[in-house]
Every structure is written in structure tokens, then in C-alpha cells.
N, C-alpha and C positions, 0 to 999 in steps of 0.2 A: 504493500500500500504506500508508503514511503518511497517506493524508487516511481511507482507510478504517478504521486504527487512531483515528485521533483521535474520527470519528464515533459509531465503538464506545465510547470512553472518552464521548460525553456522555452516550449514551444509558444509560449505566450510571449516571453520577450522576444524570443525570433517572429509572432509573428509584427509584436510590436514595432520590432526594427523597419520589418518590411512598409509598415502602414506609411511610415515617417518618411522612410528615403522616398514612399509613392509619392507622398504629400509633395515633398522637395523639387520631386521631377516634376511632377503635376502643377504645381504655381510655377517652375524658371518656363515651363510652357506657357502660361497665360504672360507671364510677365513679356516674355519675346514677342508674345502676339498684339499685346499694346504698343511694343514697342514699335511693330511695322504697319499698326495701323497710324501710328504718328506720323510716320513717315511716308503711307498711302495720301494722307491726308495732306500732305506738305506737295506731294507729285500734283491731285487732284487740284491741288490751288494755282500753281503754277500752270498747269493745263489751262482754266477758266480764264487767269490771265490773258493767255496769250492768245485764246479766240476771240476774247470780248476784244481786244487790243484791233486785232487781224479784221476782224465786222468795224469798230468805229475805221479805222483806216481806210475802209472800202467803201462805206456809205457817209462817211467825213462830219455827221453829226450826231448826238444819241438819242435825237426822236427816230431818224428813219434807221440806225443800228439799231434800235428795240424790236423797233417790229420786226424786223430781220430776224432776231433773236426769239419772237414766240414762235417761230416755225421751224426753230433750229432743231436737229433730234439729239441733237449731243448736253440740248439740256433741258430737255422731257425729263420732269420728275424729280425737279429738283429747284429750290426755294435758293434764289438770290437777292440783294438788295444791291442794287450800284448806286452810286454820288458821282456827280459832274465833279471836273473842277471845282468848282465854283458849291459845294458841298449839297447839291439840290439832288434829291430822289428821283431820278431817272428811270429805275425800274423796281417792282414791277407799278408800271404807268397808269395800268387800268385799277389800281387799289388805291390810288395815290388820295390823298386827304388834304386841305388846308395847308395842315404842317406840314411840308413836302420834308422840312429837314429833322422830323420823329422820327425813330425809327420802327420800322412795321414789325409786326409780330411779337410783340417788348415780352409776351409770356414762355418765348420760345430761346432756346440757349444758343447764339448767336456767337460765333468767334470773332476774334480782332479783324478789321478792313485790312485787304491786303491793295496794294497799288495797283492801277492800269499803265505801262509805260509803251509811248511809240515814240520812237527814238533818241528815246533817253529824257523822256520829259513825262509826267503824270498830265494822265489826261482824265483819270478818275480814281475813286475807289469801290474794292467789293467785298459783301462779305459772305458766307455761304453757313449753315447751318453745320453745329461741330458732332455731331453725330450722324457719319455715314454707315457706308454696306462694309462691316466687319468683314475683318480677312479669318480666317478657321481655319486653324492646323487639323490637317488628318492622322486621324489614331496617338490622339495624346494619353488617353489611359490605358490604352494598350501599350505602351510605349513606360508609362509609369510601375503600371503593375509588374511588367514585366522584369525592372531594375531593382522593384521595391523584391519580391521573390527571390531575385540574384542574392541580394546582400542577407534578405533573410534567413535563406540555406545556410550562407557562409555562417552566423553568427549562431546559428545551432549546433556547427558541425563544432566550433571551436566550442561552445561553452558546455558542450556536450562530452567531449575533451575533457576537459577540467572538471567538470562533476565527478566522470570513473575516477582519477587520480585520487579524488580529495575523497570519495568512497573504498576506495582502495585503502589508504592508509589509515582510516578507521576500524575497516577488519581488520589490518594485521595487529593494530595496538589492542583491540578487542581479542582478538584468538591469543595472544601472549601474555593476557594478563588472566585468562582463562586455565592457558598451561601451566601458570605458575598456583596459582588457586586450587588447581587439583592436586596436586603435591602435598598439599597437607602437609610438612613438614617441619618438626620443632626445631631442626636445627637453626641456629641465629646465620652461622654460617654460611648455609644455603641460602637461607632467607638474606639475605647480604648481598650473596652474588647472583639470586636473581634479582633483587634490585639496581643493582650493577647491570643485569642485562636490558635493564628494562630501561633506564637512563640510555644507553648506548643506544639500542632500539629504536627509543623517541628522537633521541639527536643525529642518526640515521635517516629515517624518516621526514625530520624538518627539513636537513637539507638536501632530501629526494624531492621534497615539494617545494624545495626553494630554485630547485634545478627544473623544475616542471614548468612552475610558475615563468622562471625567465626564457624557457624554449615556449613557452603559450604566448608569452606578449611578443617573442621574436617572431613567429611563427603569425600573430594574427598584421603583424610591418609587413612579413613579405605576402601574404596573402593580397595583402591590401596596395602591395608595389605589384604583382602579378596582374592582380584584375584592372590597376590603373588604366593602362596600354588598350588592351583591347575597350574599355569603355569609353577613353577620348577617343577612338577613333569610329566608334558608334556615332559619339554624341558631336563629333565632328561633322560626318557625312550628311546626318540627320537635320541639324541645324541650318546645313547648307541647303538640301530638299526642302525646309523650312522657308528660307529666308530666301529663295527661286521660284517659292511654287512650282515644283516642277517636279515631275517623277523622277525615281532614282532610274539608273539606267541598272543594264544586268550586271556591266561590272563592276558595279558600285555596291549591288545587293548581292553580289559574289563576295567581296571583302568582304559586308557585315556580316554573311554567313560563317565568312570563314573565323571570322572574331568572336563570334557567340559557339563555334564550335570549341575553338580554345577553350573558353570561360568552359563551357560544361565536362570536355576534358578534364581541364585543371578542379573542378572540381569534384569530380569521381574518380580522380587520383588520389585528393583527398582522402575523402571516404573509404577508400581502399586502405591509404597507410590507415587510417583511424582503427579502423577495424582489427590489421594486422597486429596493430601496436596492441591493444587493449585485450587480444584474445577472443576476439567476438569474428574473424573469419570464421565461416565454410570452409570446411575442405571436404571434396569429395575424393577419397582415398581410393586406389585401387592400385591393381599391378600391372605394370608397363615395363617394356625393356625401351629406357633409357639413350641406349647407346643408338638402337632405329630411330627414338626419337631424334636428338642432336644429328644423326644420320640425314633423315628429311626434313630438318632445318636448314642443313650446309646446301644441301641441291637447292632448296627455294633462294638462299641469299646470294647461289651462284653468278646469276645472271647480273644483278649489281657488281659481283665482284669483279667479272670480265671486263664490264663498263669501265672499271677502273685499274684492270689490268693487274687484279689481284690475286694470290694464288689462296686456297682456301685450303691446308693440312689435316685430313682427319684421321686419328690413331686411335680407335677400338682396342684395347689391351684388355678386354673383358668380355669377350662378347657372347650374345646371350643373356645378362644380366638382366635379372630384375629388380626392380624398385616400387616401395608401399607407397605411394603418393598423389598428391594431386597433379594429375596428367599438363591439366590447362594452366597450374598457376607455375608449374617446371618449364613449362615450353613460354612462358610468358618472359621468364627472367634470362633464359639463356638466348632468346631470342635481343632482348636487348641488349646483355653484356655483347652477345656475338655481334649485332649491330654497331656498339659502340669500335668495338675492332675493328669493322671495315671500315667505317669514318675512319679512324686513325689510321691506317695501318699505311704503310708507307706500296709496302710488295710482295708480304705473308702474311698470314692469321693462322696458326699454329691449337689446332684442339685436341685433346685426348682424352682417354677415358680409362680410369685403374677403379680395382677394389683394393683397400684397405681395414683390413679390422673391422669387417660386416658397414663399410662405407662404401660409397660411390662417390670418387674424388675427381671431379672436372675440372679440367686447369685451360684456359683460353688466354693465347698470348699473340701478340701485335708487333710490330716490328715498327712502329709511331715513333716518334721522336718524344715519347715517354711523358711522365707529369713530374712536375715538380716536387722535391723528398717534402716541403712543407704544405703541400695542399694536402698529400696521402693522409692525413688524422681527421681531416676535413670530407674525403671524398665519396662517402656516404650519407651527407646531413640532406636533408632537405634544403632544395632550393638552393642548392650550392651548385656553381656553373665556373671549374675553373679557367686559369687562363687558356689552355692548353684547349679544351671545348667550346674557347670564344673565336680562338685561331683557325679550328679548323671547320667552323661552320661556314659556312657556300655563305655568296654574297648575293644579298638581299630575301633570302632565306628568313623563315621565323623562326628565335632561340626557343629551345625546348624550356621546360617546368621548373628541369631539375630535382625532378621525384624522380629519376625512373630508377636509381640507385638505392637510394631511400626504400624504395617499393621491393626491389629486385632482394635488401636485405631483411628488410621484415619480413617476403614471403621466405624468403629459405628460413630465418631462424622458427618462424608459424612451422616448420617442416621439422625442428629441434637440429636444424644443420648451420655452418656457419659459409663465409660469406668474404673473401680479403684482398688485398690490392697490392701486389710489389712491383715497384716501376726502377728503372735508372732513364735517366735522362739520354737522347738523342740514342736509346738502343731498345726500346719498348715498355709495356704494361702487359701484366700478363694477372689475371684473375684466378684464383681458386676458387669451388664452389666444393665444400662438403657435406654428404646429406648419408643420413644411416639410410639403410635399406629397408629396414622395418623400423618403425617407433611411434606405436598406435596406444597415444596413453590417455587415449577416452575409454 
């Protein structure tokens, strides 16, 4: 009941999050739309000008310009008032009163007179009614909702994060103050040095949560650096369709496809490490030989490799081998480590496959111009993108996440296998991957 209240309680800040950023989006959309009807309004004035200008010029006075002007169709349906020079109510003629220089309509919200100039001289003024034909964005709450849902997911995946931790570390101080409670024991002694462990325990604990804590607020910076990118260039495109009236074309709705594809990427990568991390994957186990696997990986990334004129090394030292595991989440990870090699690899990628001590130990190595000895303690973290992977990404190319390590080593250890990087510089990176062959400990 308690985990189900708490759940309740994120999903209400996430969706409150959501409601807010809608808001946010939802007014800078009316605001922009005032904005251009200011300036519809400024074009429309200057228009008015310059044919009341263009008629006085033609018929050289504003009696026989007027009547010209009730037959005009470009100002069917629309409420003017002109002044001569000489500040006398010229139009409209047929309403005109006594006081030619009243001004008509006094109940209705009239803008400032704007000038009539022919060649360079006032020949009159006019003034036109300040509420015209509104200009309307298409699909503004579509466009809201849709960014307020973006941020809202994000902000449950994190705080969702942080609940297990801070859950977590309540059971362990709970189950250890339970173990020592059962003990029953008169000794002072004992009694001493489990409170000794239990000190040690808590001060463990705090700065497990104080490590937690500061990888969750780094973690919710780069989220928040990740998603920046693809959303300015949303609310770029968008604004511009906006501010044209005008449809986007297809390769303009190609980008933002391709931008909202990132974003949902990026964030089912997420969810993926979230899960890994926390113990809460799927795995659907079974038995697979392994070595066919990585076997029909190497022919699919042949034809890349050719392209780049790359040789692709596969040594079976095991073959037949079977392995307990998730078939899709193995072929997920060695497909990107092996990925990562062909970007790199200068003019080999070197794979093999041994048993050791009831293991299956895959070693994939690159012949790249290697990573740097101080990024390696680094080159698992999320959202870590060394220099070595900014050099060799193709020009004008989109940079990856920077999960796919992060992911590659949460699922192996979700597998109870591990996961390591040894490189020298300008002679390769060569990865180890080891996973027991059984270890089914549900």
C-alpha cells in the first residue's frame, strides 16, 4: 500500500510537471500570435496608406477620391475615418454631421491616425478600427501537450530513480537491525561489535546515497543538455512555419521527425539503464550457442566492413557452446561493442570466443588509434562521449547518447557477468565480455 501511494504521488508530480511546461508552451504560442498580429496590423496600415495616397493622386481631390473609394473592393468591410489636411472629415461622407471634425463612432476603439503622404508631403490622415481578422497558429495544443508529456516522462523516470534508492536503503538498515535483534545475545561484547557494524552500515549507506544523490542531479544536467538540441531545433522550425504561415515542407518534417525520434530513443535508453540498474529487467532466459550467435553478427556487419575496407577476425575456440541467457539482450550488446570497433578500427576487428571456469569469455579488439589511459575509468558512465568518439564520428553526422556502454554494462552484469576496456594508444581497444554459462538465481 505504501509503494503504491508513493507511485501515485510521482505520477502526480510528473503529471504536474507536464500540465506546467503545456501551460508554458501554450501562452509563448498566444504571446507570438499577438505578436504578429501587431505587426499584420502595422503591414494593413501601410497598405491603406498607400491606396488612399494612389486614388487622391488620380482623382486630385477627396470629394471625387471618396466616391472612388465606396466602390473600391479592397475596402468592402471595413470602417475608416480620413481628415483632409486641413483636419475636416472627409470620409465616411454620407454619415458626416455638423461637426465634421468629431470623430464618428466615439463608442468604438479606434487606433492612433496614421499619415497620407504623396511625395513626401501629408495630404491627410487615417484611422482604421484596432481590432482586425486575427492571425491563428495551427495545432498549438497539440504542439503543447505534446512537450508538456516529453518533460513529464522525463521527470518520473528520474524521480522514480530516486524513490528505489532511498527504498533500498531503508530495507537494508531495517533487515540489519532485524539480524542483530534475533541474536539474542548477553554478550556486551557482541553487543558492541554489532553496534560497531551497524555504525559502519549507516555510514556506508549515507555515502551510497550521497553518491546516488550526486549521479541523480548529474544525470537529470545531462538529460536536460541531451533533450536541449533536438527541442531548439523543433521549436526553431516550428516558429519559423509560424511566423511564414506557411506549410513545412517534407524536409523540414523529415528533421523534426528525425529529432522527436532521438528524444524517444534517448528516452527508452533510459528506461532500459533504469531498469537494469534497479533489478527490475526481464530477462527471458534460454539456451543459445553463443558463438552462431556472434557468428551471424560478423556476416551482417560485413558489408559495412568492406565499405571501409575492413577485415572482420572470427576465432571460435569453443565451438558448440552453450549459454543460459537472454538471447536479445547478448546480441544487443555485442552488436554495439562490435559496432563500436568498426567505427574505430583502422584495418582489423579481431573477435574470439574461449570457455573458462564454466565462462564464456568474448574478447573484441580494434586496431583504432586507441582511447586515452585517463578516459578508461570514465568509459562506461552514462552520457560520457570521449574525445576519441568525437574524432571519429563522420561529418555532419548526429553524436550518439552515450548510453550504449552504460546499457551494454548493466545488461551483462543483469546476466551476473562482467564487462572491461584495455586500450594503449595509437595500437587499439580491445573489450572483454564475461558471462557464466548458467546462473539462474530466481
Amino acid at each position: 500500500m505504501r509503494e503504491m501511494n508513493a507511485n501515485r504521488r510521482l505520477l502526480f508530480i510528473a503529471l504536474a510537471a507536464a500540465i506546467v511546461c503545456a501551460g508554458i508552451t501554450y501562452s509563448f504560442t498566444f504571446w507570438m500570435q499577438a505578436k504578429l498580429n501587431t505587426e499584420y496590423a502595422k503591414i494593413q496600415s501601410i497598405q491603406t496608406g498607400v491606396l488612399l495616397s494612389s486614388t487622391y493622386d488620380l482623382y486630385g481631390s477627396w470629394d471625387q477620391a471618396t466616391e472612388k473609394l465606396q466602390s473600391s473592393p479592397l475596402l468592402q468591410g471595413q470602417q475608416l475615418q480620413i481628415w483632409s489636411v486641413s483636419n475636416q472629415l472627409v470620409w465616411p461622407w454620407q454619415n458626416a454631421s455638423p461637426s465634421r471634425n468629431a470623430p464618428l463612432f466615439a463608442d468604438e476603439a479606434w487606433s492612433d491616425r496614421h499619415p497620407i503622404l504623396l511625395n513626401g508631403e501629408i495630404i491627410g490622415t487615417f484611422s482604421g478600427l484596432s481590432g482586425r481578422e486575427q492571425l491563428v497558429f495551427p495545432y498549438p495544443l497539440l504542439l503543447s501537450i505534446s512537450i508538456g508529456l516529453l518533460i513529464g516522462l522525463v521527470v518520473y523516470f528520474v524521480m522514480q530513480r530516486q524513490h528505489a534508492v532511498h527504498t533500498l536503503g531503508i530495507h537494508r538498515v531495517s533487515a540489519l537491525l532485524d539480524s542483530i535483534r534475533s541474536r539474542q545475545t548477553p554478550s556486551l561484547s557482541i553487543a558492541a561489535a554489532g553496534m560497531e557494524r551497524i555504525e559502519t552500515s549507516i555510514r556506508l549507506i549515507d555515502e551510497h546515497l550521497y553518491r546516488l544523490e550526486t549521479l541523480r542531479k548529474s544525470m537529470v544536467a545531462d538529460i536536460a543538455h541531451e533533450l536541449r538540441t533536438p527541442l531548439t531545433v523543433l521549436r526553431a522550425k516550428l516558429d519559423k512555419a509560424l511566423l511564414s504561415q506557411a506549410a513545412l515542407s517534407l524536409n523540414e518534417v523529415v528533421v523534426l521527425q528525425d529529432e522527436v525520434y532521438r528524444m524517444s530513443k534517448l528516452l527508452g535508453d533510459l528506461q532500459q539503464l533504469a531498469l537494469a540498474e534497479s533489478g527490475h529487467l526481464q530477462l527471458e532466459k534460454r539456451w543459445f550457442p553463443v558463438g552462431d550467435q556472434i557468428e551471424q553478427l560478423t556476416g551482417l556487419l560485413a558489408m559495412e566492413a568492406e565499405e571501409d575496407r575492413i577485415v572482420i577476425d572470427y576465432h571460435n575456440n569453443d565451438a558448440g557452446s552453450l549459454l543460459y541467457a537472454d538471447e536479445n539482450r547478448i546480441k544487443q550488446v555485442l552488436l554495439n561493442i562490435m559496432g563500436n570497433a568498426l567505427r574505430h578500427a583502422r584495418s582489423k576487428v579481431s573477435i574470439s570466443l574461449v570457455s573458462e571456469n564454466y565462462h564464456c569469455v568474448i574478447t573484441i579488439t580494434d586496431d583504432g588509434e586507441g582511447i586515452e589511459e585517463e578516459e578508461l575509468p570514465y568509459l562506461f558512465d552514462r552520457f560520457y562521449r570521449g574525445t576519441s568518439s568525437r574524432r571519429s564520428q563522420p561529418a555532419g553526422s548526429s553524436p550518439g547518447s552515450g548510453l550504449g556502454l552504460s546499457i551494454a554494462k548493466s545488461l551483462i552484469e543483469a546476466h551476473h557477468g562482467s564487462i572491461t576496456a584495455a586500450s594503449r594508444w595509437q595500437e587499439g581497444t580491445t573489450f572483454r565480455i564475461t558471462l557464466p554459462v548458467i546462473n539462474d538465481s530466481a
